[in-house]
LUMGUKE-404454 format. One record per atom (N, C-alpha, C): residue number from 1; residue in three letters; atom name; y, z, x. Coordinates in steps of 0.2 Angstrom, whole numbers, plus 5000, padded with zeros to 4 digits. Example, Ala and Ser with C-alpha at 12.3 -4.5 7.8 and 13.67 -1.06 7.14 Angstrom:
BEGIN
n/res/atom/y/z/x
1/Ala/N/4972/5039/5066
1/Ala/CA/4978/5039/5062
1/Ala/C/4984/5039/5066
2/Ser/N/4989/5035/5064
2/Ser/CA/4995/5036/5068
2/Ser/C/5000/5039/5064
END
This chain:
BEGIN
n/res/atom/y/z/x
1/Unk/N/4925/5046/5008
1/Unk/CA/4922/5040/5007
1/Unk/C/4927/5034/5009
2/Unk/N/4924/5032/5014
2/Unk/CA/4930/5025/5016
2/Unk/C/4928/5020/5012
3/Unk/N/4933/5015/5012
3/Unk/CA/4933/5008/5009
3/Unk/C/4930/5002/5013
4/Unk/N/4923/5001/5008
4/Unk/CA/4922/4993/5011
4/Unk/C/4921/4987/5008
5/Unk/N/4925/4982/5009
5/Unk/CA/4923/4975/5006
5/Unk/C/4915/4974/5003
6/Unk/N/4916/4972/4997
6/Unk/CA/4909/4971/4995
6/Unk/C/4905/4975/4993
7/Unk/N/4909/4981/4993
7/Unk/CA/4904/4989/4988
7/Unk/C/4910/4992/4984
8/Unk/N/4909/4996/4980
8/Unk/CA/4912/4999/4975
8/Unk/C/4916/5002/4976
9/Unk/N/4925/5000/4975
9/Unk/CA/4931/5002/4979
9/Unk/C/4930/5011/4975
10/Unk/N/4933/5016/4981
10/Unk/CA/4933/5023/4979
10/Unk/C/4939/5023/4977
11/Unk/N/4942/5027/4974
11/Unk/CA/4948/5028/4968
11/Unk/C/4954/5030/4974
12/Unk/N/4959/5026/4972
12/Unk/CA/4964/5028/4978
12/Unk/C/4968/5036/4976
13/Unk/N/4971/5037/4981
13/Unk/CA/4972/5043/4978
13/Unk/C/4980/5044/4978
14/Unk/N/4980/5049/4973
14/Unk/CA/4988/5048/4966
14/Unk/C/4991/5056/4968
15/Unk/N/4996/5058/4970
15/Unk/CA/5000/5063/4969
15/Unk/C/5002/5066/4961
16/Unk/N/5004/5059/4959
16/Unk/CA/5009/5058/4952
16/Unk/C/5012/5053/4953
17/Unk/N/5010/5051/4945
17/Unk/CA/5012/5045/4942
17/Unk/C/5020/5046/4939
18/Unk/N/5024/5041/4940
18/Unk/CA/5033/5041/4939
18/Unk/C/5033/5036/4934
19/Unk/N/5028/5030/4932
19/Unk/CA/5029/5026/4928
19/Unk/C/5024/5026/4923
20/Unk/N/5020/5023/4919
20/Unk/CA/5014/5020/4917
20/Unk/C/5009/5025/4912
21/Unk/N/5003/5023/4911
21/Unk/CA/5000/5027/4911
21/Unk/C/4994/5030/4915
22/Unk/N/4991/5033/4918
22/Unk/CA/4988/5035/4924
22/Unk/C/4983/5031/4923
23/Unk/N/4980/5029/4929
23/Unk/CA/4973/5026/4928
23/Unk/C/4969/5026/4934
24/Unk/N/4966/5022/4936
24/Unk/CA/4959/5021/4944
24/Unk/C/4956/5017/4944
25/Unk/N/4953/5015/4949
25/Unk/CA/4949/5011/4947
25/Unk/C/4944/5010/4941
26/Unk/N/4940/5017/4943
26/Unk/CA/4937/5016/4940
26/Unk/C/4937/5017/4930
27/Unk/N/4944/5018/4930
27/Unk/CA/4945/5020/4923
27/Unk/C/4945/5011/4923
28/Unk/N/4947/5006/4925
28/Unk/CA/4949/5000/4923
28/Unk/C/4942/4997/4922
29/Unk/N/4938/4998/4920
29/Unk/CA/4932/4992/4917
29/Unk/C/4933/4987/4915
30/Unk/N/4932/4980/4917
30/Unk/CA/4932/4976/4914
30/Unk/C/4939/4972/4916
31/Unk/N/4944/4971/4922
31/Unk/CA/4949/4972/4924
31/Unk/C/4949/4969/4929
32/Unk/N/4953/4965/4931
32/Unk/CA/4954/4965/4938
32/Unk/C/4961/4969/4941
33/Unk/N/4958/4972/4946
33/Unk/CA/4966/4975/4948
33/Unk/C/4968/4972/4956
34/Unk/N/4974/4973/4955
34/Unk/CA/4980/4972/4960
34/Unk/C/4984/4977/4962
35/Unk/N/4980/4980/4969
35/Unk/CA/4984/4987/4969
35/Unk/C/4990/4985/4973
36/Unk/N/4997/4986/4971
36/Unk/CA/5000/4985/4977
36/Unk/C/5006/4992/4982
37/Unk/N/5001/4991/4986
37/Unk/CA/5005/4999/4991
37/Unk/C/5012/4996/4996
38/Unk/N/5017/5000/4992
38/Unk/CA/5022/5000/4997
38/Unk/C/5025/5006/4999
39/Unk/N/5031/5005/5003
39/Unk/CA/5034/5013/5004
39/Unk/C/5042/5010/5000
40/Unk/N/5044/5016/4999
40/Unk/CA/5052/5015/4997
40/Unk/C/5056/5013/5002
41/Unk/N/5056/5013/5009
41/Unk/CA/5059/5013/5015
41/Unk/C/5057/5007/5015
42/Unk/N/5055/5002/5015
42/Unk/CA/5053/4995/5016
42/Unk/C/5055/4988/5015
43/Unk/N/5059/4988/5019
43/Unk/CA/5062/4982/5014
43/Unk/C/5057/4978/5014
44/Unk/N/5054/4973/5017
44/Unk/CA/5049/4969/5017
44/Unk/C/5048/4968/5010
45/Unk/N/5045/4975/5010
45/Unk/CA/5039/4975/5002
45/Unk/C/5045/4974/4996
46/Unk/N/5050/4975/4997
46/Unk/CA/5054/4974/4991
46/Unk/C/5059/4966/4991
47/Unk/N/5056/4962/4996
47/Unk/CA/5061/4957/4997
47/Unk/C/5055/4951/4995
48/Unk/N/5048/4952/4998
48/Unk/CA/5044/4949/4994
48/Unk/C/5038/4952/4991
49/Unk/N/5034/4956/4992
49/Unk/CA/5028/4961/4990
49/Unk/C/5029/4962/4983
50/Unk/N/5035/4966/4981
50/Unk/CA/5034/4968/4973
50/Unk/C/5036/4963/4970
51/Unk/N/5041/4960/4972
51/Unk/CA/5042/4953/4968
51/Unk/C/5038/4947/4965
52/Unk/N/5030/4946/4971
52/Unk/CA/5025/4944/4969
52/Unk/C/5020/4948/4965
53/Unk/N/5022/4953/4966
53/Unk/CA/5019/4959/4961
53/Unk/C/5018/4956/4953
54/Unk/N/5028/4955/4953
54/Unk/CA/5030/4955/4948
54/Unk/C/5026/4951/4945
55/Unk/N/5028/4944/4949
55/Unk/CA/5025/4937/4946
55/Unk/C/5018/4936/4944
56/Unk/N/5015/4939/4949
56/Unk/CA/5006/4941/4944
56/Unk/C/5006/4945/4939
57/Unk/N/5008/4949/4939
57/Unk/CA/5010/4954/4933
57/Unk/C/5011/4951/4928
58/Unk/N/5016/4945/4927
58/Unk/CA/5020/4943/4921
58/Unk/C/5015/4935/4920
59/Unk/N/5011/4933/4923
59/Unk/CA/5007/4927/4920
59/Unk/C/5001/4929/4920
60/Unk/N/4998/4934/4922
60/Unk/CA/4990/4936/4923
60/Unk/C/4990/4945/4918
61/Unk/N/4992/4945/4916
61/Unk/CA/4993/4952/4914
61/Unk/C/4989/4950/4908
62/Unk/N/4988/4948/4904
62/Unk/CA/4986/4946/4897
62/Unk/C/4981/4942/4897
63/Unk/N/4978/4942/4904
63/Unk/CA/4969/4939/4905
63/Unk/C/4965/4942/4908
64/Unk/N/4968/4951/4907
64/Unk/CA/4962/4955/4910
64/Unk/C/4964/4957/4917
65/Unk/N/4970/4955/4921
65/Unk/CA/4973/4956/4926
65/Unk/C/4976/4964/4926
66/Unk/N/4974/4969/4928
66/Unk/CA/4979/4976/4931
66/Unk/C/4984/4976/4939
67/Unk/N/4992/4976/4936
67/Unk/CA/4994/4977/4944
67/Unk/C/4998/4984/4943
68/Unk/N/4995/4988/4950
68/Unk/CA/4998/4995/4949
68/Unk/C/5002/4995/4955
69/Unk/N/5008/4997/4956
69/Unk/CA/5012/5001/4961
69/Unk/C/5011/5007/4965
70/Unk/N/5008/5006/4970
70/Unk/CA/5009/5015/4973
70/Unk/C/5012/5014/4979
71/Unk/N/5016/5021/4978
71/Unk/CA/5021/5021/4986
71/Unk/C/5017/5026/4989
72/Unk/N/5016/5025/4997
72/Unk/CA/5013/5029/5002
72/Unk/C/5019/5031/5008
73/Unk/N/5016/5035/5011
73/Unk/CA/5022/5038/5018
73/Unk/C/5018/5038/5024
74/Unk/N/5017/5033/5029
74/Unk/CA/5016/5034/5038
74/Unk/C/5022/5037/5039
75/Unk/N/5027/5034/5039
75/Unk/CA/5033/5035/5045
75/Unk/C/5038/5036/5040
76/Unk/N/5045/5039/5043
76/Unk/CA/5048/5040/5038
76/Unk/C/5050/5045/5034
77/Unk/N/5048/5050/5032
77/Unk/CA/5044/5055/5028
77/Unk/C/5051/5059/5023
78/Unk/N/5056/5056/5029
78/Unk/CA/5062/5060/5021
78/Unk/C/5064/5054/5018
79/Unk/N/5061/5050/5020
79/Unk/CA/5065/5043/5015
79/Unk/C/5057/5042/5010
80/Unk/N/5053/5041/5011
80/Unk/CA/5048/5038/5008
80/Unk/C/5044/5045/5004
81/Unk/N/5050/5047/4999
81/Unk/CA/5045/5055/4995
81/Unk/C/5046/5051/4987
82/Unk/N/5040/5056/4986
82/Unk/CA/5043/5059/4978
82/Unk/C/5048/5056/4974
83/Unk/N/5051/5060/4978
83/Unk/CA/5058/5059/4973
83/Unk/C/5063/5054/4974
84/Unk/N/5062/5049/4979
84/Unk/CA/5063/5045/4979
84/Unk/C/5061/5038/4976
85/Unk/N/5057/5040/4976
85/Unk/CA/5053/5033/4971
85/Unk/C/5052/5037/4963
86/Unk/N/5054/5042/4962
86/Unk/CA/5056/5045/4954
86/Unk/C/5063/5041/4955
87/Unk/N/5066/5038/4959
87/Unk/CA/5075/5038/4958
87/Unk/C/5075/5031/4955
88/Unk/N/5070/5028/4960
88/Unk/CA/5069/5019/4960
88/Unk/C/5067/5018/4952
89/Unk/N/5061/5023/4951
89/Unk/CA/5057/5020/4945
89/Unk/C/5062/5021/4938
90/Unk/N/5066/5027/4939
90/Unk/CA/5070/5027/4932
90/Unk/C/5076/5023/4932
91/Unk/N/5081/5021/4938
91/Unk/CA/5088/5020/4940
91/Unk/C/5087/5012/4944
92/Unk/N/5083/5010/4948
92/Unk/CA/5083/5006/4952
92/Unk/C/5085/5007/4956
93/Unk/N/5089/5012/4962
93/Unk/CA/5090/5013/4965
93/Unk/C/5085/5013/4972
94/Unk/N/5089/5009/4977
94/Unk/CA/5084/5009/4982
94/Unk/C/5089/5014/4990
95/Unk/N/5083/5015/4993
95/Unk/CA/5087/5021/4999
95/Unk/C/5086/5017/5008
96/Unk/N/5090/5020/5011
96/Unk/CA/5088/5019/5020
96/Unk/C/5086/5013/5021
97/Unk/N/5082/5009/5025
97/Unk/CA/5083/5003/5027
97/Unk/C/5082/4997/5020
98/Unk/N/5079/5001/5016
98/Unk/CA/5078/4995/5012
98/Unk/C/5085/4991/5008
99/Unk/N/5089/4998/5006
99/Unk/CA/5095/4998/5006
99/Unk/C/5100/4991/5009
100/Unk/N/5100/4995/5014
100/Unk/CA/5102/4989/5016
100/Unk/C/5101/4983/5021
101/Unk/N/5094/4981/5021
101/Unk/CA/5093/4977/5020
101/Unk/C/5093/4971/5016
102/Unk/N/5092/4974/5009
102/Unk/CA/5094/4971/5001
102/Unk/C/5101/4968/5001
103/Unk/N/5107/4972/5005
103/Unk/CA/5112/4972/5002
103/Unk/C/5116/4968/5007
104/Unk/N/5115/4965/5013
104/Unk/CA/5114/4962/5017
104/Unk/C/5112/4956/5015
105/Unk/N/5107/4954/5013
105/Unk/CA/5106/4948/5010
105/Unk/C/5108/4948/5003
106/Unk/N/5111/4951/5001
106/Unk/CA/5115/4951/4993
106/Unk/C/5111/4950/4987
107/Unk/N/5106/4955/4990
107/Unk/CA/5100/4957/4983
107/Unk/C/5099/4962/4978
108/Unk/N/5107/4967/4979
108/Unk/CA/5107/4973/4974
108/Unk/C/5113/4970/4971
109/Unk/N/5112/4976/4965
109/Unk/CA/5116/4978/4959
109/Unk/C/5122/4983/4963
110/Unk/N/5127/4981/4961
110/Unk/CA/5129/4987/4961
110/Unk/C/5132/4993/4968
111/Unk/N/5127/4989/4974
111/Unk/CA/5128/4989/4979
111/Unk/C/5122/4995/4982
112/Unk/N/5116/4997/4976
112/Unk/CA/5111/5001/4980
112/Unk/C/5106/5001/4974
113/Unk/N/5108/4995/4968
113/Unk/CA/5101/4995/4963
113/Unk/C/5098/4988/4963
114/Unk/N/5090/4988/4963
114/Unk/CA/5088/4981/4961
114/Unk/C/5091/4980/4956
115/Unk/N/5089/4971/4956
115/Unk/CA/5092/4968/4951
115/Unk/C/5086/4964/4947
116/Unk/N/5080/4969/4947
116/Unk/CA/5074/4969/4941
116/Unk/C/5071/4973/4941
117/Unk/N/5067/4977/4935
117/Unk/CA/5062/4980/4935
117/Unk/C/5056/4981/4937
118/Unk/N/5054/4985/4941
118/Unk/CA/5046/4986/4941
118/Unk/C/5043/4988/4933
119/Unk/N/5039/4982/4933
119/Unk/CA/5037/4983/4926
119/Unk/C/5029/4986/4926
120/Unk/N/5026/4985/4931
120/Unk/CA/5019/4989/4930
120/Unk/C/5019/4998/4930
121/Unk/N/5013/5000/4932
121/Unk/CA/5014/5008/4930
121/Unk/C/5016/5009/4940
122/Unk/N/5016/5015/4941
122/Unk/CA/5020/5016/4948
122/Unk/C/5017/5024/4949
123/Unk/N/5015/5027/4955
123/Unk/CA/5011/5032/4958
123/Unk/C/5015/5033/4966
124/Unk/N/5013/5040/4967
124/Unk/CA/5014/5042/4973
124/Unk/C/5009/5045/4975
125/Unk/N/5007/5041/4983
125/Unk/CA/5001/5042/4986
125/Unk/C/4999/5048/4988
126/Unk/N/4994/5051/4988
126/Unk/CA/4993/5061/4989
126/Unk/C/4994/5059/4995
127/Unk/N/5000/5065/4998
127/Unk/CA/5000/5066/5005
127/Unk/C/4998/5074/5007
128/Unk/N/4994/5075/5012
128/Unk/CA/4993/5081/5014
128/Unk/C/4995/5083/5021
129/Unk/N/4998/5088/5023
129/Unk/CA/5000/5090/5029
129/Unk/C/4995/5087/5035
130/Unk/N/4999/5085/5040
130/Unk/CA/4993/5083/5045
130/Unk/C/4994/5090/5049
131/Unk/N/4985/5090/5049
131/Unk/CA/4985/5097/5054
131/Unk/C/4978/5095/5060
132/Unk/N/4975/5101/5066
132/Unk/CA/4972/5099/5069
132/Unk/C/4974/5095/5074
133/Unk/N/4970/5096/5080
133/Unk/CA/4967/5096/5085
133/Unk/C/4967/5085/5086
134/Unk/N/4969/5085/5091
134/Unk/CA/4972/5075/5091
134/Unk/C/4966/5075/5096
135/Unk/N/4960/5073/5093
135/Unk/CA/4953/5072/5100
135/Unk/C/4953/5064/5100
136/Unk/N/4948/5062/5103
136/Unk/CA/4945/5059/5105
136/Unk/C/4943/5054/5098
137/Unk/N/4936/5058/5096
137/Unk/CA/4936/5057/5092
137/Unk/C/4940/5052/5085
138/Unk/N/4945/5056/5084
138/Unk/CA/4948/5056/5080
138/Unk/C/4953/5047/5080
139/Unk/N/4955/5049/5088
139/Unk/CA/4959/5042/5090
139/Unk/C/4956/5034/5088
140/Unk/N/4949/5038/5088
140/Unk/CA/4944/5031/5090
140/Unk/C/4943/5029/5081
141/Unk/N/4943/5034/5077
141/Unk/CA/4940/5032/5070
141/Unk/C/4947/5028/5068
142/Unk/N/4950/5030/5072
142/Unk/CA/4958/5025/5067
142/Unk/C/4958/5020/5073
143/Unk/N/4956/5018/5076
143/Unk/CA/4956/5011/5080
143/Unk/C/4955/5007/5078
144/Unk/N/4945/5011/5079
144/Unk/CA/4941/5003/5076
144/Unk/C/4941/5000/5070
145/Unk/N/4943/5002/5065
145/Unk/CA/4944/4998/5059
145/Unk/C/4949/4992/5058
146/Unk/N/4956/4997/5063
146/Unk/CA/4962/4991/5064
146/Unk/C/4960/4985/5069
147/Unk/N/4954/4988/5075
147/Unk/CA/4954/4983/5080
147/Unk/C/4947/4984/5080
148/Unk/N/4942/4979/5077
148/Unk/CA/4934/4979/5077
148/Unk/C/4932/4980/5083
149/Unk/N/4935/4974/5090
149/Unk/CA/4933/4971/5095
149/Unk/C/4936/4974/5101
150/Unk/N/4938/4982/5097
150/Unk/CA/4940/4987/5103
150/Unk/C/4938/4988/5109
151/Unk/N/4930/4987/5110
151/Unk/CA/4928/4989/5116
151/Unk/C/4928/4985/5120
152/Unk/N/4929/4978/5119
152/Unk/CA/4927/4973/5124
152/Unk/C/4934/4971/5126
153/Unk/N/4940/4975/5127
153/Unk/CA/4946/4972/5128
153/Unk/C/4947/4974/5133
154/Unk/N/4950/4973/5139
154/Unk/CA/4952/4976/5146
154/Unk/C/4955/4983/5144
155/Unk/N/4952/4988/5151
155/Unk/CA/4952/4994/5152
155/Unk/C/4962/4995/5149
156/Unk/N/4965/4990/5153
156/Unk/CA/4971/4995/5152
156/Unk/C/4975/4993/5147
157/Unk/N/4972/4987/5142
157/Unk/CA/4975/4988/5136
157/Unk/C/4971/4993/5132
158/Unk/N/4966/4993/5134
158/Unk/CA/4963/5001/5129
158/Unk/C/4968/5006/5129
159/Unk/N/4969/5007/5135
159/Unk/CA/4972/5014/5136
159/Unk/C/4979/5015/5134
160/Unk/N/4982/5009/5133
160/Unk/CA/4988/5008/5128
160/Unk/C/4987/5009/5123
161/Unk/N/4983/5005/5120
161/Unk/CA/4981/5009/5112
161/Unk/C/4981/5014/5109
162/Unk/N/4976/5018/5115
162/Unk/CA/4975/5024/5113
162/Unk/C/4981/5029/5116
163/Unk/N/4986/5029/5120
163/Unk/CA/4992/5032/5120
163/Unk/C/4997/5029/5114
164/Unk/N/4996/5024/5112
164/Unk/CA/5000/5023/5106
164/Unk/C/4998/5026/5101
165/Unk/N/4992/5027/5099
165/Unk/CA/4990/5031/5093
165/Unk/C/4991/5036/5096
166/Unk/N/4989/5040/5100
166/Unk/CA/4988/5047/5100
166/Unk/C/4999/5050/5100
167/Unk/N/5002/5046/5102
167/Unk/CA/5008/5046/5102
167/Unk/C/5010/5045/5094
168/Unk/N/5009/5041/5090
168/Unk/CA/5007/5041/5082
168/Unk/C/5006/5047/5079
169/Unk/N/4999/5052/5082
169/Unk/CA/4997/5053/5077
169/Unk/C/5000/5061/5079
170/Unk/N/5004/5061/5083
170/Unk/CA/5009/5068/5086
170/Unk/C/5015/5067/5079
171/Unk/N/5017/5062/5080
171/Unk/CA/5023/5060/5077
171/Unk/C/5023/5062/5068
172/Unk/N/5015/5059/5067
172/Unk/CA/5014/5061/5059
172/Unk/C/5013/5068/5054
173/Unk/N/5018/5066/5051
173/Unk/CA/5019/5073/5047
173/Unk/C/5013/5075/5041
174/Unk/N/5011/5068/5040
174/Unk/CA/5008/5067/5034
174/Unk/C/5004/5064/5032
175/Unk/N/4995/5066/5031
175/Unk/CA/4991/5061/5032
175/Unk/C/4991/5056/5022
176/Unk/N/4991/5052/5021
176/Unk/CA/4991/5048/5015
176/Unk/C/4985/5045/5013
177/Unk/N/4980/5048/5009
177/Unk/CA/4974/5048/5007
177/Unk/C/4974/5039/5006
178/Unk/N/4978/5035/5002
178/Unk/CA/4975/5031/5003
178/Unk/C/4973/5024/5007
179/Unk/N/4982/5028/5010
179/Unk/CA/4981/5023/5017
179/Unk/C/4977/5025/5023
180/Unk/N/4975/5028/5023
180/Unk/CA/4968/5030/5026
180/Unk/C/4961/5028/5023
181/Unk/N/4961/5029/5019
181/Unk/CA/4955/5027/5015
181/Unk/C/4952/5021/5014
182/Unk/N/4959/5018/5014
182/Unk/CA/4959/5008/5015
182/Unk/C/4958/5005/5022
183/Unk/N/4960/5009/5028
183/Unk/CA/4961/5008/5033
183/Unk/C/4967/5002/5032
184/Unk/N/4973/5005/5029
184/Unk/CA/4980/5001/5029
184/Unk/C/4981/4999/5035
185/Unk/N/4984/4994/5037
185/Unk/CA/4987/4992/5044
185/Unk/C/4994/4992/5042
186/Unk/N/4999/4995/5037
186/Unk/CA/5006/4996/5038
186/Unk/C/5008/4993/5028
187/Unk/N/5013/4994/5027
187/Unk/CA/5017/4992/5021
187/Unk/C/5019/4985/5022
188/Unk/N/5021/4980/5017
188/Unk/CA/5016/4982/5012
188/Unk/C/5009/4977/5011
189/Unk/N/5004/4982/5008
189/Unk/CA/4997/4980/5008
189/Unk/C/4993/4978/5003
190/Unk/N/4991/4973/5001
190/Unk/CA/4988/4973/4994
190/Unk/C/4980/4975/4994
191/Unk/N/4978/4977/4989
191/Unk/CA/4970/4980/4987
191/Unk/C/4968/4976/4980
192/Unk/N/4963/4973/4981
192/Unk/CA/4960/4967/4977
192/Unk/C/4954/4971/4974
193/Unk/N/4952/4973/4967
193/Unk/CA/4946/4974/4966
193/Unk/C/4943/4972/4958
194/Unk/N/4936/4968/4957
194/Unk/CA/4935/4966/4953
194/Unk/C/4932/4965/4948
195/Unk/N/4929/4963/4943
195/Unk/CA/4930/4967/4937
195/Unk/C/4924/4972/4937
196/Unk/N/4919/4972/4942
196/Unk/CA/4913/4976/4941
196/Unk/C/4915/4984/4946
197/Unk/N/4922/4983/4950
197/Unk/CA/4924/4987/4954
197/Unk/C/4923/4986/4958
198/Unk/N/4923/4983/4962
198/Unk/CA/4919/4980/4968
198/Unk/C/4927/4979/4974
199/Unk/N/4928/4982/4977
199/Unk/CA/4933/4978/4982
199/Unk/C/4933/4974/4984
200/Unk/N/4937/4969/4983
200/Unk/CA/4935/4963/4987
200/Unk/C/4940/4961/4994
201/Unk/N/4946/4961/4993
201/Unk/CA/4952/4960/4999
201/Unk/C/4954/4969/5000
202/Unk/N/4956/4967/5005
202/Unk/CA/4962/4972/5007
202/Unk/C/4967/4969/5013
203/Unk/N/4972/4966/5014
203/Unk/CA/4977/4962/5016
203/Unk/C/4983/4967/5018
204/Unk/N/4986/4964/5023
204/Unk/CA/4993/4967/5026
204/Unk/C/4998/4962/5026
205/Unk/N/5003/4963/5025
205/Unk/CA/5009/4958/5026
205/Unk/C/5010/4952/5019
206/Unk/N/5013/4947/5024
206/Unk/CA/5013/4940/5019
206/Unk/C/5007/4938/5020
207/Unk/N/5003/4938/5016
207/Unk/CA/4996/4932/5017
207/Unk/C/4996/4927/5012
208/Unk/N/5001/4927/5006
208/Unk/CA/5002/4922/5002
208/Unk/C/4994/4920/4997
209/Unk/N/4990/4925/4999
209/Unk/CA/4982/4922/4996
209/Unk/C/4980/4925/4989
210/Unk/N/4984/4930/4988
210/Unk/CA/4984/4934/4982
210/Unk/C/4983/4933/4976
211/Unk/N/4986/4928/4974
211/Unk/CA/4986/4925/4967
211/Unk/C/4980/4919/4968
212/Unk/N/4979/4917/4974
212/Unk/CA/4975/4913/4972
212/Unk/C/4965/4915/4974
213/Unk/N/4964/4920/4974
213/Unk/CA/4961/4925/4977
213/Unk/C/4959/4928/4966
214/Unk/N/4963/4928/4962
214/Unk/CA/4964/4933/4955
214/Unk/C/4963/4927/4951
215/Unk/N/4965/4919/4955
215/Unk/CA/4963/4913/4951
215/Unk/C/4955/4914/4950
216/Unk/N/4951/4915/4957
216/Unk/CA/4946/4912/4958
216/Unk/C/4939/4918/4954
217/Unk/N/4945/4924/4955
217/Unk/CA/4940/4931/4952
217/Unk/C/4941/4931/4947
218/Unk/N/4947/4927/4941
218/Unk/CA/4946/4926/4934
218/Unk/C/4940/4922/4930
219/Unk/N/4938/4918/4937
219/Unk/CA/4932/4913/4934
219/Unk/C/4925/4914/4934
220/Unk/N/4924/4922/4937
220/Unk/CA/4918/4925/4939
220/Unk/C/4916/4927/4933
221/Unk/N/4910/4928/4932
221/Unk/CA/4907/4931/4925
221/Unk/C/4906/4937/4926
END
């Protein structure tokens, strides 16, 4: 079941949980939740994604507000495991580019730990072996989602596309339930769903609308 704006978000999906107490969507009745998917290899997400995380976290936590962490893996696949973000959640250690990223702009401990806690619960995304036949078919379901107005674009940016995906999906070790299911565009991604379950956002990058998006779903009855 894929994810659509405006109907009843389907449960992301959880390897194991490194932090918290396990939950879903649909276990959070009455909730609004703030899913926030990053990878451990990211710096982005860790310079500002979790750290906005945090801040909703820590003002909105006590009026109904759920924020959960999951880590997912497209690229990168020995830096963005398991066990990597078991290293993050108990030590704060962070690994590969984000590493030094952080360290670069003089944002660890230590010289390889944040210098805060993730304080919500923390999950890692189910990944399953990518297996099968790269058709046609297949190229086009992972398009159209990221690019609606696929088919009216010139012939030979189509054809780019689809060599860039089909080059992608050679490359990938590993399909990731929920970044598939949300149709992610890349780390880090926020998922907005509200208190009747309902998905409402699903956002890539910086969009800064987050918090004011959780103002407006506080006031809903």
């Amino acid at each position: 079941m894929s994810a659509i704006i405006g109907e009843k978000a389907p449960n992301f999906g959880v390897s194991e949980w490194v932090q918290g107490t396990p939950t879903n969507f649909d276990q959070e009745k009455d909730h609004i939740i703030l899913l926030e998917v990053f990878q451990v290899n990211c710096p982005g997400c860790f310079m500002h994604a979790i750290p906005e995380a945090i801040n909703i976290y820590n003002k909105y936590k006590d009026e109904g507000v759920r924020v959960l962490g999951l880590a997912t893996a497209f690229e990168d696949f020995d830096k963005n495991t398991l066990a990597n973000l078991k290293m993050l959640a108990e030590t704060g250690k962070v690994v590969g580019d984000t590493k030094e990223a952080l360290g670069n702009y003089g944002q660890l401990q230590d010289g390889n730990k944040l210098p805060y806690k993730i304080p919500f619960p923390l999950a890692m995304d189910s990944l399953t072996k990518a297996s099968g036949e790269i058709n046609q078919e297949k190229i086009m379901q992972f398009i159209y989602p990221q690019i609606p107005e696929f088919d009216s674009q010139p012939e030979e940016y189509k054809n780019q596309i689809i060599e860039r995906v089909k080059s992608y999906m050679k490359s990938k070790e590993f399909s990731a339930e929920t970044f598939e299911k949300f149709a992610l565009q890349g780390t880090p991604s926020t998922i907005v769903v509200d208190r009747k379950g309902v998905l409402r956002d699903v956002s890539f990058g910086q969009s800064g609308h987050v918090e004011a998006l959780i103002q407006k779903l506080l006031k809903e009855d």
